[in-house]
Kinemage of the C-alpha trace (Angstrom):
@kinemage 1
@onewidth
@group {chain A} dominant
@subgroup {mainchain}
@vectorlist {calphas} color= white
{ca unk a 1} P 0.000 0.000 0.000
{ca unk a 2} L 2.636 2.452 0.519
{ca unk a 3} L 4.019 2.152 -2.459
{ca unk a 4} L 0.982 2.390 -4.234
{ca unk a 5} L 0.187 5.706 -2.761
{ca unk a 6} L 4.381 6.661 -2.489
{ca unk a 7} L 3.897 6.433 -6.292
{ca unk a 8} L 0.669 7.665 -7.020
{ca unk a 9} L -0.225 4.897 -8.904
{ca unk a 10} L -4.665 5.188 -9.393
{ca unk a 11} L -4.660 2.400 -12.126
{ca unk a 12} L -1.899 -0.237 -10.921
{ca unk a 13} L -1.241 -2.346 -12.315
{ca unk a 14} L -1.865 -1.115 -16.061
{ca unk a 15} L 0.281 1.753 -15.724
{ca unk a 16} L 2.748 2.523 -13.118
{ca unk a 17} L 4.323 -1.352 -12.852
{ca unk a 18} L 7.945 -0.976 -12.069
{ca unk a 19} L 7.522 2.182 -10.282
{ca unk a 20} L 5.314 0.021 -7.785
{ca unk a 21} L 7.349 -3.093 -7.567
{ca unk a 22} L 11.154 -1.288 -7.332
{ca unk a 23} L 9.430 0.599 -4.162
{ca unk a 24} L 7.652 -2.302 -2.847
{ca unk a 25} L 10.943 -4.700 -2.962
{ca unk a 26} L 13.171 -1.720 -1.912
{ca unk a 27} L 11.121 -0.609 1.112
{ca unk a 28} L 10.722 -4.642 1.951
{ca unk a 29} L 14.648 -4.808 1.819
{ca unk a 30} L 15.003 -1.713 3.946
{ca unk a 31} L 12.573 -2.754 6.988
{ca unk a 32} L 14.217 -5.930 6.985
{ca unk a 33} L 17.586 -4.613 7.329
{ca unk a 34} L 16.082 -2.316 10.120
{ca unk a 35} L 14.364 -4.904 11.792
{ca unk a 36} L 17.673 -7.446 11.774
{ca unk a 37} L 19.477 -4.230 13.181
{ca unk a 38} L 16.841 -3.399 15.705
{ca unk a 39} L 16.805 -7.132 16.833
{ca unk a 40} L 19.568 -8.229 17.148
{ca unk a 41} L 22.311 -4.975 18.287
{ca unk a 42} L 19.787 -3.116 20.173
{ca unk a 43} L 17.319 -5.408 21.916
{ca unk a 44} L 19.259 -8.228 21.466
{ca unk a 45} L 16.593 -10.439 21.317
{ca unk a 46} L 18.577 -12.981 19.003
{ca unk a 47} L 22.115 -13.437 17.637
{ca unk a 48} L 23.300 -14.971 14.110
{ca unk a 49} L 24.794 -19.135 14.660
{ca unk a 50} L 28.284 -18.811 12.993
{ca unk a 51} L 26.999 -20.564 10.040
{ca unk a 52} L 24.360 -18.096 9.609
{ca unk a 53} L 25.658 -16.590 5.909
{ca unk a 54} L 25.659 -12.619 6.639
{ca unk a 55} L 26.212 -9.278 4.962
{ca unk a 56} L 28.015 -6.421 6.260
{ca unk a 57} L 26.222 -3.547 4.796
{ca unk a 58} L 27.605 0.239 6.478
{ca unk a 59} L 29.233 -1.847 9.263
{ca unk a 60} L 26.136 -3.610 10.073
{ca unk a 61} L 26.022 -7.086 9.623
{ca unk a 62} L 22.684 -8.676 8.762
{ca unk a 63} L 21.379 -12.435 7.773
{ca unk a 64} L 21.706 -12.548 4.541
{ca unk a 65} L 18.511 -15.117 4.278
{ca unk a 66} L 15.727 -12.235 5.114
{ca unk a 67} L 17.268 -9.744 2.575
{ca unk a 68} L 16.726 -12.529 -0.171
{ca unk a 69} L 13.476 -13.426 0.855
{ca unk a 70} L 12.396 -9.834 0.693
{ca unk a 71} L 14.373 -9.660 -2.881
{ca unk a 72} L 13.400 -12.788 -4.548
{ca unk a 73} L 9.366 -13.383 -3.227
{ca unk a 74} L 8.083 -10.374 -4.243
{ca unk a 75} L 10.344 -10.029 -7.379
{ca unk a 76} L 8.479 -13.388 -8.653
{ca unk a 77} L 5.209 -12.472 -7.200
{ca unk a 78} L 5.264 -9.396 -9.229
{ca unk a 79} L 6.699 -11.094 -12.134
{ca unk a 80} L 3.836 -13.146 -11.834
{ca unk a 81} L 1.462 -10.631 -11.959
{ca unk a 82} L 2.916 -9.067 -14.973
{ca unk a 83} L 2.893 -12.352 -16.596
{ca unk a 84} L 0.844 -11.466 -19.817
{ca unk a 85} L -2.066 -13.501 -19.696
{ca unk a 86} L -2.310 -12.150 -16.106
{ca unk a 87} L -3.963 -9.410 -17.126
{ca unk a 88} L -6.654 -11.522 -18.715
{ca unk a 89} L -7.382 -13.888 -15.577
{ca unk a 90} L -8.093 -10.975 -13.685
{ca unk a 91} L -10.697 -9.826 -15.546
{ca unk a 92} L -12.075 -13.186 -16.290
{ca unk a 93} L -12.120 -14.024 -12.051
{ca unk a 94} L -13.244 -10.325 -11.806
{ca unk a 95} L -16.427 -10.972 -14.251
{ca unk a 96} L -17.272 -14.542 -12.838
{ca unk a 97} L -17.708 -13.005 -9.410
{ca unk a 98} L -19.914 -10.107 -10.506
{ca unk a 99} L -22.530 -13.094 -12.344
């Protein structure tokens, strides 16, 4: 939602795709990152395992697994929606529903 109104986008997803889904997937990555940060250095509620692959991004080290979720998921579940008979089977589901 807050990229849809971040980007003004009134008739998403026929016009304003990418702007949607680069703001969506970069504001996903971003809480993330804040949320690993605000986890574990300042409540220290958990701790990465040694084997836990991490990044160091600004000299904070985060789990690398969350930022990929939050970069792969939504990339495919937007590609998916893009797909281009996707447009189609929502109009199709969208018709069946109003009979």
């Amino acid at each position: 939602m807050i990229a849809l109104v971040g980007t003004w986008a009134t008739d998403w997803p026929r016009q304003g795709f990418p702007r949607v889904a680069v703001l969506a997937i970069v504001l996903g990555i971003a809480y993330t990152a804040f949320s690993e940060w605000l986890n574990v250095y300042v409540r220290q509620s958990w701790a990465y395992a040694d084997w836990m692959p991490t990044v160091t991004v600004g000299g904070i080290r985060t789990g690398l697994s969350p930022l990929l979720q939050w970069l792969v998921v939504p990339t495919l579940a937007f590609l998916a929606v893009r797909a281009p008979n996707a447009d189609e089977l929502f109009i199709t589901r969208q018709s069946e529903t109003q009979n």
